[in-house]
N, C-alpha and C positions, 0 to 999 in steps of 0.2 A: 683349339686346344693344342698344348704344346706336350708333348711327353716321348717317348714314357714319361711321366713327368715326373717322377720322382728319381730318375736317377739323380738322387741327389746328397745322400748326408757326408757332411766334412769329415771326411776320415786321411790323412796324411800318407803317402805310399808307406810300405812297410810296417804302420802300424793298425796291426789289426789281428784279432787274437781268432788263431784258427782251432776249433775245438771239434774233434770226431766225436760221437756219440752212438749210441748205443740204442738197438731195439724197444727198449721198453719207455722212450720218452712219448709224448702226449701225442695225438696225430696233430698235423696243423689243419687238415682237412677233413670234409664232409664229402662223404663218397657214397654211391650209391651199394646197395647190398650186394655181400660178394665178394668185393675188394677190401682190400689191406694197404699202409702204406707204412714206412717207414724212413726217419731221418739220418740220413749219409753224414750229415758233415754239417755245421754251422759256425757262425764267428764271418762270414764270409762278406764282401764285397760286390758281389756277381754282377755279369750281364749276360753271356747267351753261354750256351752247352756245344757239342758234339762229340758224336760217338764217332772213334776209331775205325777202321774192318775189323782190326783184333779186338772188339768188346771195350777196348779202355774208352773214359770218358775222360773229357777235355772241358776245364769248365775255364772262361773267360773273367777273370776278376777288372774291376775297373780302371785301377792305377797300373796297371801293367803286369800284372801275372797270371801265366797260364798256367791252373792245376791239372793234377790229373788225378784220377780216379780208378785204379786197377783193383778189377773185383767190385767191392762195396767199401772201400778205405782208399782215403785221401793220400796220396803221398805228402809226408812232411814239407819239401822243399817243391818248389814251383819249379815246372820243365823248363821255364823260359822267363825272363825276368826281363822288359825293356821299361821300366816306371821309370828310369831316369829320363827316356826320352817323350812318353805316352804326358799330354794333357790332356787330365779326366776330370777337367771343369764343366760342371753342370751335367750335358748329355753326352759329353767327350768320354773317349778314354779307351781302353781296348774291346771292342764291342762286338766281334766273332772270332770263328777260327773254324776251317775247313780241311780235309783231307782230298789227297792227288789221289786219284783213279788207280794210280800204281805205286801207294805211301808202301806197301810193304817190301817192294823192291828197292824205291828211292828215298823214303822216308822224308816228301816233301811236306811240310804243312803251312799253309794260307793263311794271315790274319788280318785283318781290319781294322785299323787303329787311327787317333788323331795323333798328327806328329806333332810335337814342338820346336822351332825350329831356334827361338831365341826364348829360353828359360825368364832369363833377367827383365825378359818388355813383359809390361802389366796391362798392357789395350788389349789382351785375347785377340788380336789380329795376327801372331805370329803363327798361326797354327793351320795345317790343311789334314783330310784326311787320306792315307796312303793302305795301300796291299802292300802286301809282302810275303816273300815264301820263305822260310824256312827249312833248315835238314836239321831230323832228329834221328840219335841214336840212342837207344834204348828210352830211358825217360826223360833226356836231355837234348832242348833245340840246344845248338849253340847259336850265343845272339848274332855272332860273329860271322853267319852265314846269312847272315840276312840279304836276300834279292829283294831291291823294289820294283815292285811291277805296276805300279798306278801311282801317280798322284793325282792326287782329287786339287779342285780350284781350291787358294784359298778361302778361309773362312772370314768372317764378319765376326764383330764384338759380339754377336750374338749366338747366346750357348745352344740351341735348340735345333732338333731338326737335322740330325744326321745322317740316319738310316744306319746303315751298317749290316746288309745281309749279305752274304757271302756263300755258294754252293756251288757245286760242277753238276751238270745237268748232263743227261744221259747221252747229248752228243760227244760231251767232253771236256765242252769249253766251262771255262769260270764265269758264274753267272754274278754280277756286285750290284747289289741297290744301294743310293744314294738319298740325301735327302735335301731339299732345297733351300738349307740354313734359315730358315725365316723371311725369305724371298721368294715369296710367291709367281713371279715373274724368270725365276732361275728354270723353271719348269718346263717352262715352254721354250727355252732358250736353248738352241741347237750349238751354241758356240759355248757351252758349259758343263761339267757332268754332273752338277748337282740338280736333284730332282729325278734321276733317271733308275734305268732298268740299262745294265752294261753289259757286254759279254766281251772275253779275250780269252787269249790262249794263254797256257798255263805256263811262258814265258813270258807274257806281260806283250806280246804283240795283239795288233787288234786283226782277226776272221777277216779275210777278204769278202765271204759270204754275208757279212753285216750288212742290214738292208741301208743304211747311210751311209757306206764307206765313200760312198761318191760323193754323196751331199755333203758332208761336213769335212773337216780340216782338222790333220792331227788324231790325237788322244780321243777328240768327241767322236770320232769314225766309231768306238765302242758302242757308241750308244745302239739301244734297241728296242728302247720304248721311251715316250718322255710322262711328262705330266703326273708325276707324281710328288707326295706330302714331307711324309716320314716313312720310308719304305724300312721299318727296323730289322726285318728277315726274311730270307730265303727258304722254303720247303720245296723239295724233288722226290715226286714220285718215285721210287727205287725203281717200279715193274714197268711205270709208264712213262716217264720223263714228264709228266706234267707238276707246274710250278707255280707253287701260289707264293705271294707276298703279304705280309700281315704289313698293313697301311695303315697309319695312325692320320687321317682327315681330320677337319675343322669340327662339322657336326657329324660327321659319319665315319664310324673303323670298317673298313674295307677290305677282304681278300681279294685280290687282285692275280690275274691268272697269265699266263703265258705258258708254251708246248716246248721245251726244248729238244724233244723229239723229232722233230721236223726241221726242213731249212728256215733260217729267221725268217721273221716278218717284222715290218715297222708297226708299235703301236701306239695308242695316243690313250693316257688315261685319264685325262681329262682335267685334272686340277691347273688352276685355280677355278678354273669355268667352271667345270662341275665335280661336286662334292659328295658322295652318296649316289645313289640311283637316280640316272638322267629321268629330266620332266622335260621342260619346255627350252633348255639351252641350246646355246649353238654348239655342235658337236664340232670337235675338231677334226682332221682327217685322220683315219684310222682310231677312230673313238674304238675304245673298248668297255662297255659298263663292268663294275664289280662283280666277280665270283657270287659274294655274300654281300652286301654292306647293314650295319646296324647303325642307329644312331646311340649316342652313350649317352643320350640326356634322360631316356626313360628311367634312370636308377641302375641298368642292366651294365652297362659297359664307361669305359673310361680311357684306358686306350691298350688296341689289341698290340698284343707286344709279340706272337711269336706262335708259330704254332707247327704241327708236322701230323706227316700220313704213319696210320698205322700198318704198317706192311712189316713187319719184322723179318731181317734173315735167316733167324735160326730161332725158332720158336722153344721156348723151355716149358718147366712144369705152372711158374706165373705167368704165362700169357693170357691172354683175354681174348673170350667167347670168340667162336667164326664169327658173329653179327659183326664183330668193331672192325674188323678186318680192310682195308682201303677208306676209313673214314678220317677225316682232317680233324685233330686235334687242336682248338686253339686256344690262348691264354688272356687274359683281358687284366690288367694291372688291377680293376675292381676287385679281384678278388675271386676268380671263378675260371674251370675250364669248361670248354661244352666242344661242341664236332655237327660236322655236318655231311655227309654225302656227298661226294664229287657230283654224283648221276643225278639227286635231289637236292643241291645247294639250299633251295629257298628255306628247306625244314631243320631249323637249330636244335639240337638235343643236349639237355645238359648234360653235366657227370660231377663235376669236383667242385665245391664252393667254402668259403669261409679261410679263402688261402691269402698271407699277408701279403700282397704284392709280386703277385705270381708276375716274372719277367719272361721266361722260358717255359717252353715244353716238347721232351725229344723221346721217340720210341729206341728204346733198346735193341740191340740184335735180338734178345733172350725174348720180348714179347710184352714186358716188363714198360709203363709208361714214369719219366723223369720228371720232375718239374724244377725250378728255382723259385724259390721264396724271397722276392730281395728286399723286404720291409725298410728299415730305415729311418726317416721323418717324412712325415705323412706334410700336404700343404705344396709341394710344389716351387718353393722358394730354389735360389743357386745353391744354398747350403746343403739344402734336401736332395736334390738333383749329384750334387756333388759326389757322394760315396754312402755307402751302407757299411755298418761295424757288426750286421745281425743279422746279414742273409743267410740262406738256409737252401740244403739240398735232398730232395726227398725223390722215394723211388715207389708206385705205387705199382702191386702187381695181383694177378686174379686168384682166389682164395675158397672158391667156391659158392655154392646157395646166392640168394639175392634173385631165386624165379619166384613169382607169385605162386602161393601153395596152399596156402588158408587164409579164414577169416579172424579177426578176436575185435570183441567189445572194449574200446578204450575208454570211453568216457562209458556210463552204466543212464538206463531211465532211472526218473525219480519217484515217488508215490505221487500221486495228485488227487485234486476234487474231480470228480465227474466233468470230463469234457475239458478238463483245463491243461496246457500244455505238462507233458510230461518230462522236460530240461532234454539239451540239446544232447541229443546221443552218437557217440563218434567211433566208427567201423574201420578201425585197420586194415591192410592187404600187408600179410605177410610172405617171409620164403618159411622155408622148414625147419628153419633156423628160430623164428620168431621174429625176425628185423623185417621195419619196415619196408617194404617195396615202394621208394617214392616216386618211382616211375612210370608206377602201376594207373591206370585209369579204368578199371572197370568199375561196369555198374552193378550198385550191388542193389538188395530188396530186401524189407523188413518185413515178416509178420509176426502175425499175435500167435502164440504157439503156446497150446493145450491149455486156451483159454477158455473162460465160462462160454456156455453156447449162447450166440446173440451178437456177441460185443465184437465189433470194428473196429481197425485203427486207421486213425482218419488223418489226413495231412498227404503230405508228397511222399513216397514211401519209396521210391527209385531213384536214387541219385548216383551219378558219377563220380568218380572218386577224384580228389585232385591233391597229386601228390602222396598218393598212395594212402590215402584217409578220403572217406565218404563221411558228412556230415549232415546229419536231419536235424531239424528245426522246427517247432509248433505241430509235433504230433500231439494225439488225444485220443482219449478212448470213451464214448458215448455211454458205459454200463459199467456200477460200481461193481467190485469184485476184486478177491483175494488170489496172489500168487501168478499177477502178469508176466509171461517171458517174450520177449522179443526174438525172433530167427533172423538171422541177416543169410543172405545164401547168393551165390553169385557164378557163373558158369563156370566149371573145371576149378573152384575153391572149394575148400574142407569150409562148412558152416558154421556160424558161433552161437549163442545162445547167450541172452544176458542175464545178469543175475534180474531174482522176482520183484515185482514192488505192486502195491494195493492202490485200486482208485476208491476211493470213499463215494459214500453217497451223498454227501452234502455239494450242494454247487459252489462253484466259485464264484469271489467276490465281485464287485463291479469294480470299475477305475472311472474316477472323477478327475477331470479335466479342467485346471488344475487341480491340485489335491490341495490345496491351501495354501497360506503367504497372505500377503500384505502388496497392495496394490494400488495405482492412485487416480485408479479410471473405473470405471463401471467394469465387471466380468460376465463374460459368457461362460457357462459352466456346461461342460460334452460328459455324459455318462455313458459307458460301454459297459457290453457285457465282451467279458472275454474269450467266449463260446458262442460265437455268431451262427443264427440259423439254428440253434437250439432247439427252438421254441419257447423259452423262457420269457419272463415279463422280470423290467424292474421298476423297483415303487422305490419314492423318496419324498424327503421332508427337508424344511427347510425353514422350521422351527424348531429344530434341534431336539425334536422327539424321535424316537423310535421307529421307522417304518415297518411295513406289515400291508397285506393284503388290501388292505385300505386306504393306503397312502397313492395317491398319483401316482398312475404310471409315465414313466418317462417317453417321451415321444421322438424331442427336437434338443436343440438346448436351447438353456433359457438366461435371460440373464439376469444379474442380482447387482446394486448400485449401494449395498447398504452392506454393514459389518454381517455375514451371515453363517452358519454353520449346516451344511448339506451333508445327509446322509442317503445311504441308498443299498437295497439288499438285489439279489437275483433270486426269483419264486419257478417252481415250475412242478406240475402235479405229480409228484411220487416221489420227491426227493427234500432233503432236508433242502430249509432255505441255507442263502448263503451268508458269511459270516456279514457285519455291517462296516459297509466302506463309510469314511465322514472326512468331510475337508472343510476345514474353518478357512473363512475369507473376512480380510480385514480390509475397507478400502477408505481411502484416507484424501479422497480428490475426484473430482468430474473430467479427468480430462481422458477422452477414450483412445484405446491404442492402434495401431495401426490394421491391423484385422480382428475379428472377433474370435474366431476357433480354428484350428489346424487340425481338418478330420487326418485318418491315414489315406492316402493317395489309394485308391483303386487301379484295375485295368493297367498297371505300366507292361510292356511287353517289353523291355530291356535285358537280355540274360546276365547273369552274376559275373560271366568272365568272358574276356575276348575271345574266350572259345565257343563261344556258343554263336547262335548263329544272331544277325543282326537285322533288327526291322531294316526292309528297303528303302524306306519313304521316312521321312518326321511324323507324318500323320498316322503310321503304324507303330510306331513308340509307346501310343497314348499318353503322353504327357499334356498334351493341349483337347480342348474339346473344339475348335471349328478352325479354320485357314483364318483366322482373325489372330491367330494365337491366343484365345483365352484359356491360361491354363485351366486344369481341374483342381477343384476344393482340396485344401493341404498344399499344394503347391507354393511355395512361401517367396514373391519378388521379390529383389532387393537390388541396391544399389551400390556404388563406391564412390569415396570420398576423392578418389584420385584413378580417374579411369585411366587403364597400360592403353600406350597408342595404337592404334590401330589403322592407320594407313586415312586418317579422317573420317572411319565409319564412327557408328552410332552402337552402343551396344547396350542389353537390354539383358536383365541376369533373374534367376530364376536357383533355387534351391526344393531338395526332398528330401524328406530325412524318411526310414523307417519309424512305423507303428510305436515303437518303444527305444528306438535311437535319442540320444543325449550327445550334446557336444562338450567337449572337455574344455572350457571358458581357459582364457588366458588373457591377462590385461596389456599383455607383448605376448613379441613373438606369434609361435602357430596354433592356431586350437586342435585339439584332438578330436579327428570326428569319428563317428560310427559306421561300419562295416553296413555298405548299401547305400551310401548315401549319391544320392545323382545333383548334379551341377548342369544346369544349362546356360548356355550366352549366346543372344543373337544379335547379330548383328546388320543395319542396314545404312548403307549410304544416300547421299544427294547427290545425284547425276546432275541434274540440271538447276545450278541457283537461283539462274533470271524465274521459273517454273515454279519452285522449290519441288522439283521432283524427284522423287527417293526410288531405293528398290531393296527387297529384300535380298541380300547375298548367300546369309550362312547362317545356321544353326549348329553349334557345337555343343556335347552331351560328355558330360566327363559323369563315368561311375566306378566309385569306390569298389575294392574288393572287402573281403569280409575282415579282411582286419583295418580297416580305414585308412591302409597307410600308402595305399598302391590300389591301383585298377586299370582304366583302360579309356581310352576315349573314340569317339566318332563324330564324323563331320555328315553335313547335310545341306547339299546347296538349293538355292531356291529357283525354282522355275521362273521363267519369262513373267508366266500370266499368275505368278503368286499362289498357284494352287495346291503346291506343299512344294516339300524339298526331299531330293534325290540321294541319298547314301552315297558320299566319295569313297572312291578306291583308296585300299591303302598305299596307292604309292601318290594320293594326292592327286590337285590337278591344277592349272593358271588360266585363267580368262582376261581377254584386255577389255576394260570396259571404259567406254564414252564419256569424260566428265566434261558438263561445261560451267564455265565460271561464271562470277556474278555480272562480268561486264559484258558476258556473253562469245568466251572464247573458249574452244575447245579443245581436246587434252586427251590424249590414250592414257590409262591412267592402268598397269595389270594389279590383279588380284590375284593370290593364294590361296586355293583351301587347300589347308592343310591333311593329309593322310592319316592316318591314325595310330603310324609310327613317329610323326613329326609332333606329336604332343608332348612326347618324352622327353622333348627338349630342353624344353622347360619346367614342366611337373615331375621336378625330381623328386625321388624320399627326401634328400636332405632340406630341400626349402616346404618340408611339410608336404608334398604331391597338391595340394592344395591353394593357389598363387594368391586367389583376391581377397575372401572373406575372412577378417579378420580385426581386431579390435580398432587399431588405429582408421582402418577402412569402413567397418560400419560405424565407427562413430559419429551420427550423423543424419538428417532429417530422412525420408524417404517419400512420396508421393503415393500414396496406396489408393486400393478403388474407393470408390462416394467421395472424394474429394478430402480423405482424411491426410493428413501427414505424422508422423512421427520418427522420433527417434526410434531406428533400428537395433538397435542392443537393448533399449526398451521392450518394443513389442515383440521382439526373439525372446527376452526372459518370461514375457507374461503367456509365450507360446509356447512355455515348457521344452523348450529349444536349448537349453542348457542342462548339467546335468546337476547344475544346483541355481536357485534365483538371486538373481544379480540384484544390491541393493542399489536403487535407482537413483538416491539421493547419490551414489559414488558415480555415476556414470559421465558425467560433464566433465571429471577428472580424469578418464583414461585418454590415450594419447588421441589424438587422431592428422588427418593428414589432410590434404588441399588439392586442387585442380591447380593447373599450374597457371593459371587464367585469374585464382582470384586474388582478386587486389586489397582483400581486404584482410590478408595473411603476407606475414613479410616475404619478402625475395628468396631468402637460405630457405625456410619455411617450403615456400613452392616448389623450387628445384630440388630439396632433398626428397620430398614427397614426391615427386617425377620419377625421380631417378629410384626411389624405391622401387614403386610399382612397375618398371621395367626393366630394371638390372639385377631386383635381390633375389630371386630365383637361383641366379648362377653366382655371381660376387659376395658371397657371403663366407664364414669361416666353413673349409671344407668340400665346398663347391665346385662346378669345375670351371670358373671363370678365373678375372687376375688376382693381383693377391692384393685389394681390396675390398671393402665391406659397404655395400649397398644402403643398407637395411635403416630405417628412419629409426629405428630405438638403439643404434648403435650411438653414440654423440659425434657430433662432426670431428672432434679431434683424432678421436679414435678408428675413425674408416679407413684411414688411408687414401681420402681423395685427393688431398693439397699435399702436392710434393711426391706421392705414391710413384712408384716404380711400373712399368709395365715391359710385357715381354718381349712387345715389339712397338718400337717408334716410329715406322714407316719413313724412315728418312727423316723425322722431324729433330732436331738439334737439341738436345737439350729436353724431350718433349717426356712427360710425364701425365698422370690420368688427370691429375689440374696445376695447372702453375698459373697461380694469385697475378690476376692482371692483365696475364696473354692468352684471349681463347685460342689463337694460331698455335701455341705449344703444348695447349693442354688436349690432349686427346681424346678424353670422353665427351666434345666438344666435334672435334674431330671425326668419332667413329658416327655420332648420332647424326652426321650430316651425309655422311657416305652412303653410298649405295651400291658398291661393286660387294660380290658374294664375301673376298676374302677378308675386309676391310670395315662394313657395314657395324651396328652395333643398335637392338638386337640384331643377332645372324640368322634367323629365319623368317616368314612370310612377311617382311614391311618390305614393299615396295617404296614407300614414300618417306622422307623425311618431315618431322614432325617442325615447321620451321617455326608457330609460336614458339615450342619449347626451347627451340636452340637460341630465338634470340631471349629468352629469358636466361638461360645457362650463359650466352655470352655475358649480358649484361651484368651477370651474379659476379662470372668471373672479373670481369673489370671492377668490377669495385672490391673483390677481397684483397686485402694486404698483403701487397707483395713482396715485403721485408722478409 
């Protein structure tokens, strides 16, 4: 991923309407209780901040103007205006600004800019990035005092990739990151300064203490660490010299750390080789892993743009708590700030979210934390990249309250029948203020208070709060009675009390499975009671009379092959019966569906969220009942139309939905699923063909959180002797395993299992969290047990699997997709269906791949695969994501054949290149029209 990647919208030097504003506009942000923030200044341009000694702030516009900010007001006129010479094409432009250790004696200031060296050449080749120091008087640099004290190498036609951090570290020296223009190879490259981590003196000479001054030649003698992406800023401890870089990596955003406390040391951080938190690569010398690293494919992140310690020097009346005190503030262009611990890196904490393209974040002297809002056009394009007309400058500072103090009932119980859930009741944690406390997690408890004597409340009655809301679900109260209150009470919290409500004495109804519709297979029909363990009985008919005491009790289910009308009450000695459930069934064909009944899954042991703790083993899950993998009844198999590659394993798919979960059908695009729902996929390869001998690898468990948009995943590798599978760490793990071919030659062939940070990659919110299941994907036979098959959108409607039933005569018309193998589907057909099922994830509108569209219900014209633009060509001339005729120039040909980390395409766990598909994709490509 290239970014920040939206430095981008076309906005022209000088025009750009700069507007101060006033306290009472809207916050742009979601802040935790306590705090306040307010908008400085908008109309703006921006890319990074810094604060003065004297309190004034320095805010970096893109086309070349540095404002400033004395007090809480913008000065009208910019200190220093160089946009005649700044190119702020794409991620170019004036992109820091620092102060000299002794600005108030000498009034030097540092900026980082990309030069232009010839206006009138249009190849963006003319342009390198330079330092420079300046001398200001009062609020005026003059330009005319400009010292250069670096030139950077030049740049390449490609806009991306600059870095631009800029800071004096507590030795003294000027610390500059670099970024490796879209050259991956510049990185590692000791004869270059792109990609690096630099220090000099604050006349542009390079430290003879520089741990390379020997090794290298010239300028690069600066260097001080290599192997770096997009290093876009510099943070320096004020009290301890230590110095993080906010790293914008491929799959992973990175703090990245070095001491300028100390004498240098040479370090090596590792890119292109490695990306994120080292696994199995070869380290380089002087490897240094990441401070933090996160991947940004979870949904959470996108690319870390900037971030600083909270040490303030002169604390005021807005400062923030002792807690926040030395903790690193950082920003993530997604949309969110959050901090980490120097002493506990590994634990992320949030704070600020719902912010338009936060690029900056600086602590005040006063205590007071800054951000930059640089919004803009959203998408990533050169346009976008280019300039903002709407950035925004905001100051957030401490305000009081926002400690946990009380309890209050947000959502209220409802009345109910005897024993039947009483509606899901939701327990705030507040401050004394009444505002939520969202980062509150305690556990609170319900009970029945100054209820009749007798009655219980039955259910899970302890739960943990998340996000400062505890949520229960399927309580019940076993004894009618008037004027039920709930107590919620929780350690060192004021308790709440809910408002009353009545349980009746009549029982609740039964639920008939389905509840009726039209069908064109024989039906099994499931009767519940919805008070299990009651001790109630239910009777039914099924000749459309009246049941009553005398009507069959229900045992099993049973099934019905003729138009029939089932009714069914719940009976139990001392209570009214229940009202009468009925579901008319109309069936119209013999042909049976792929399973009979979807009970609710028992026994799973999987917790709600990645906080809880995780079965060790697969066989602790309870998802399967033996090491055969049979799963348990409700367990729904299923298959794809177009299975994602997988390195030539075999994979093997498996869905759960919740007791009352309904999925939100769409005949495109993503289905909306239910809160709870778990995903399994396993997969098993063929080691030895001449044999046909296979081996189980991996079991993967994707489960929904409650709002079905987001959750969490785990991996499970499989033992040697197949007798369950082992819980992977989350940082993953690589095994090289044996393959031999059919003619009997052998092959180190490595595996990935994936971590359970490495899921997020791909299962983003925007591609739905959800990748396989899905219309065009299940449309389509499926192999079920006793040798049945059916259509899967079929027997998902007739398994009440939707949350309305699909008319089956429509179903041969929604879309569906191909293997890329079958021949009995055209060639565009195959290849587009490929390419769906492992590019549309990330290539889609808004995603964080290129800026083309994957997706098989996009139409070919409209994707941008033919002729498409991509962000880097690798050298290739002319080379675009397809160009009709040449798979050598078309690159999505290209990346799917690659295998080096930075290059590869997918960019995570394929080891292997999938070569039917590529020669399918070439042969596609030689025959489209290359006119």
């Amino acid at each position: 991923m290239n970014l920040p990647r939206s430095l981008r919208p076309a906005l022209l030097c000088g025009a750009f309407a700069l507007s101060l504003v006033s306290a009472d506009r809207a916050s742009a942000a979601t802040l935790p209780p306590g705090f306040e923030e307010v908008e400085v200044a908008g109309g703006l341009n921006p890319t990074t901040m810094t604060f003065a000694p004297d309190r004034r702030l320095f805010l970096c516009e893109k086309h070349g103007l540095l404002r400033v900010i004395d007090g809480r007001k913008m000065l009208p006129e910019p200190t220093l205006d160089i946009s005649a010479k700044v190119d702020a094409w794409n991620e170019r432009g004036l992109l820091s600004v620092c102060f000299d250790p002794d600005f108030a004696r000498n009034g030097w200031i540092y900026v980082y800019y990309t030069h232009n060296r010839e206006p009138g050449k249009k190849d963006r080749t003319n342009s390198n990035n330079r330092v420079s120091r300046f001398t200001m008087k009062g609020n005026v640099a003059d330009a005319r005092s400009e010292k250069v004290l670096l030139e950077l190498n030049d740049l390449s036609k490609i806009g991306w990739h600059n870095g631009g951090g800029l800071a004096f570290g507590k030795d003294g020296k000027l610390y500059v990151s670099t970024g490796e223009n879209s050259k991956d190879s510049n990185a590692q490259d000791g004869s270059n300064l792109l990609g690096k981590l630099l220090r000099i003196n604050k006349d542009g000479s390079i430290p003879t203490d520089n741990p390379h001054y020997r090794d290298f030649k010239g300028q690069n003698r600066a260097i001080v660490a290599l192997g770096l992406r997009n290093p876009f800023s510099i943070a320096v401890q004020r009290t301890t010299g230590l110095l993080y870089l906010s790293e914008v990596g491929a799959n992973y955003e990175q703090i990245e750390g070095y001491d300028s406390s100390i004498p240098p040391v040479p370090v090596n951080y590792g890119w292109p080789g490695i990306d994120g938190p080292p696994r199995n690569q070869k380290q380089p010398e002087n490897y240094r892993a990441p401070v933090y690293p996160y991947d940004h494919g979870r949904g959470e992140g996108l690319a870390l743009c900037s971030g600083d310690f909270y040490n303030p020097a002169k604390p005021g009346d807005g400062a923030f708590p002792g807690e926040y005190t030395g903790r690193f503030f950082f920003s993530d262009y997604k949309g969110w700030i959050k901090f980490i611990d120097p002493a506990k890196p590994e634990v992320r904490h949030d704070f600020a979210s719902g912010i338009n393209r936060p690029i900056d974040v600086e602590t005040a002297p006063d205590g007071s934390l800054w951000y930059i809002a640089r919004a803009g056009i959203p998408g990533g394009s050169d346009e976008a990249n280019s300039a903002s007309t709407n950035g925004s400058l905001w100051r957030i500072h401490w305000a009081g309250g926002g400690q946990p103090a009380k309890l209050a009932v947000i959502q209220q119980p409802t009345g109910a029948n005897v024993g039947a859930p009483i509606g899901d009741v939701k327990i705030a944690i507040q401050d004394s203020t009444g505002k939520t406390v969202d980062t509150a997690s305690n556990t609170i408890t319900l009970t029945l208070d100054g209820s009749p004597p007798g009655a219980t409340l039955s259910g899970t009655t302890s739960v943990s709060a998340v996000n400062g809301v505890a949520m229960f679900s399927s309580l019940a109260i076993g004894k009618p009675g008037r004027g039920y209150v709930l107590r919620a009470s929780g350690d060192g919290l004021a308790s709440a009390s809910s408002n009353a409500f009545d349980i009746t004495d009549q029982l609740a109804p039964p639920s008939i499975v389905p509840g009726g519709g039209s069908f064109t297979g024989p039906v099994w029909l499931r009767v519940s009671n919805p008070v299990p363990g009651s001790g109630a009985t239910i009777h039914f008919t099924t000749d459309g009379k009246e049941p009553d005491a005398n009507s069959p009790a229900y045992t099993e289910p049973f099934k019905v092959d003729a138009d029939t009308t089932v009714k069914a009450i719940v009976r139990r000695g001392g209570l009214t019966d229940s009202a009468v459930a009925t579901a008319s069934i109309k069936i119209s064909g013999d042909v049976p569906y792929g399973l009979d009944v979807r009970p609710p899954v028992s026994g799973l042991k999987l917790p709600a969220t990645a906080e809880g703790e995780m079965p060790k083993t697969l066989s602790a899950t309870g998802i399967f009942t033996d090491r055969n993998l049979t799963p348990k009844a409700g367990v729904v198999p299923y298959s794809l139309n177009t299975p994602a590659w997988a390195d030539g394993a075999e994979a093997r798919h498996w869905v759960i939905l919740p007791e009352s979960g309904r999925i939100g059908f769409s005949p495109t695009g993503e289905y909306k699923w239910p809160g709870g729902t778990i995903f399994v996929q396993h997969f098993e390869l063929i080691t030895d063909h001449t044999a046909n001998e296979r081996r189980r690898i991996e079991t993967r468990v994707l489960v929904l959180d409650a709002t079905g948009s987001f959750g969490y995943g785990v991996n499970y590798k499989w033992r040697a002797d197949h007798s369950d599978a082992d819980l992977v760490d989350a940082a993953g793990q690589e095994e090289v395993l044996k393959i031999t071919d059919a003619s009997g030659k052998s092959r180190d062939q490595t595996w990935t299992y994936p971590g359970s940070g490495l899921c997020f990659m791909c299962h983003t919110p925007n591609a739905g969290f959800v990748l396989g299941p899905k219309t065009r994907q299940l449309n389509g036979s499926h192999s079920y047990a006793a040798g049945r098959t059916d259509n899967q959108l079929r027997t998902w409607s007739y398994l009440q699997m939707f949350t309305e039933a699909l008319d089956e005569s429509a179903i041969a018309g929604h879309p569906r997709t191909c293997r890329i193998d079958d021949k009995t589907a055209s060639l565009e057909d195959r290849v587009r269906s490929y390419i769906d099922a492992n590019c549309a994830h990330c290539h889609r509108p808004n995603g964080s791949g290129a800026l083309w569209d994957a997706r098989f219900d996009t139409p070919l014209a409209s994707q941008g695969l033919l002729h498409g633009e991509v962000r880097n060509t690798f050298g290739i001339d002319g080379g675009k994501v397809v160009v009709p005729g040449d798979p050598a120039k078309s690159l999505l040909h290209r990346r799917m054949a690659a295998t080096t980390p930075t290059e590869q395409m997918p960019p995570v766990t394929r080891n292997v290149p999938d070569q039917a598909a590529l020669d399918a994709i070439a042969e596609w490509i030689r025959a489209l029209d290359s006119k």
